[in-house]
Each structure stands twice: as C-alpha cells, then as structure tokens.
C-alpha positions in Angstrom: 94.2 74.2 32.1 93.5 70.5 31.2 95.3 70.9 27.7 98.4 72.5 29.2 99.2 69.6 32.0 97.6 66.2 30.0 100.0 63.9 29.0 100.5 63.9 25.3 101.5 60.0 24.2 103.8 59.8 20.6 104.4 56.7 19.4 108.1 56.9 21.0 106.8 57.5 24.6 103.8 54.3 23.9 107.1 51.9 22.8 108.9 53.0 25.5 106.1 51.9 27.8 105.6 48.6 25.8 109.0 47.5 26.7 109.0 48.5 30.3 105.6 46.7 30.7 105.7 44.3 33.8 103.2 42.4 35.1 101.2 43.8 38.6 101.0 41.2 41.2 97.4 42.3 41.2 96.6 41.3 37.2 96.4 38.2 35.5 97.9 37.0 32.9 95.1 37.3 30.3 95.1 40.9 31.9 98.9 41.7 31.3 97.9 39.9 27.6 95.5 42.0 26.8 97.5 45.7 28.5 100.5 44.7 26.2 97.8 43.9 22.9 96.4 47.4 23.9 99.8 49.1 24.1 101.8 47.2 21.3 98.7 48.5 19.0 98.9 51.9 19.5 102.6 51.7 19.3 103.0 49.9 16.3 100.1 50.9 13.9 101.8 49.1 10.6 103.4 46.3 11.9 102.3 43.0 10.2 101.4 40.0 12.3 104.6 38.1 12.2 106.7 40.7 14.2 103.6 41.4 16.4 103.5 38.3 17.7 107.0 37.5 18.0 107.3 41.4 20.0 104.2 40.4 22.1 105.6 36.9 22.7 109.0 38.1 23.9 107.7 41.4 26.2 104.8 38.4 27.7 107.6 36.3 28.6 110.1 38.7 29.9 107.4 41.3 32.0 105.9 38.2 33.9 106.7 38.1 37.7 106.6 33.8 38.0 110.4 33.0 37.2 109.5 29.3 37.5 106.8 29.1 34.9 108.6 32.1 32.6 111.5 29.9 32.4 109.1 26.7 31.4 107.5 28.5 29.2 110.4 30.4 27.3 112.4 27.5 26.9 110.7 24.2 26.7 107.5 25.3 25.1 109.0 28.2 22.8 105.9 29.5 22.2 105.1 31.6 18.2 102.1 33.6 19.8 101.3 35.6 22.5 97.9 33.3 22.9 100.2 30.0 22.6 102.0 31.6 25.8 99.5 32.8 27.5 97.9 29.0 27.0 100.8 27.5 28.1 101.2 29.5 31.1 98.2 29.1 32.6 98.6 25.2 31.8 101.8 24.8 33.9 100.3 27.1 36.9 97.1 25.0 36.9 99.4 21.7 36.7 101.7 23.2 39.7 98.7 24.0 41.8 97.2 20.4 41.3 100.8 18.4 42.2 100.5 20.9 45.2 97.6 20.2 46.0 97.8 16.6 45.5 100.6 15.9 48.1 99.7 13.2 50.3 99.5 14.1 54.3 101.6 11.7 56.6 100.2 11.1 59.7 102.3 9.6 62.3 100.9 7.3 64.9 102.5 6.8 68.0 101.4 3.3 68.9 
C-alpha cells in the first residue's frame, strides 16, 4: 500500500520545486538558505559551483517575502553567493530594526 500512493521525486519534479520555492512567514532566512541548498542538491547532482551559486543566489532573492530588503539586496549589494546574500540580508533587517528602534519619542508638555 505505502509503495503504490508515496510520492516518487525525479529530478524534473525536485527543479520544479526549486523554482517555485518561497519563503514561509514562519522560517528564517538561514532556514529558506539551507531548504533551497537541500533542494538545489538533489536537483542538480553535477552542477559545478559557479552556476550553483548564481541559481541559489537568484531563487534566495526572488522566493523572499521582505520586498524592501529583496530590493536592497538584489540591486545595491548584487550579491555572487547565496551566503554573501543571506549575510547581507540579515545585515539590512538588523540595521532597519535598530533605526526603528532608535526613533526618539516626543513628548509634548502643555505648560
């Protein structure tokens, strides 16, 4: 019974899913990172590294769900590796939260 209904994955099906990959408003980034490492592998047994890293950089980019920090990232940092992205990501979220964070309160005084 379990051979007849289990979902049989060929390397077609695994790039299909590779390149419909989003990232879950649950996961992190390292998390999507490492999904998409996982997936692209399995794909993509003889790649070399070059076109793994530029396939990895570009699906990273365009599956995250922060269009402010995609953009950033994508176009002024034009990252060469998934790790480079993922590093740069996290930078600018860390740097938004801060400047956030860092927002002086006004208090008004009626006097």
């Amino acid at each position: 019974m379990n051979s007849r209904f289990r979902v049989i994955e060929t390397p077609r099906s695994l790039v299909a899913k590779f390149n419909r990959r989003k990232q879950r408003h649950s996961a992190t980034v390292v998390e999507f990172a490492a999904d998409l490492k996982v997936l692209y592998d399995r794909a993509h047994r003889c790649r070399d590294r070059q076109t793994r890293e530029e396939d990895l950089v570009r699906r990273f980019i365009d599956g995250l769900y922060d269009d402010e920090n995609k953009f950033e990232v994508k176009f002024n940092k034009e990252p060469r590796t998934v790790d480079e992205a993922i590093y740069h990501f996290v930078n600018l979220m860390q740097t938004r939260n801060m400047n956030r964070n860092d927002t002086p309160s006004i208090r008004i005084e009626n006097g």
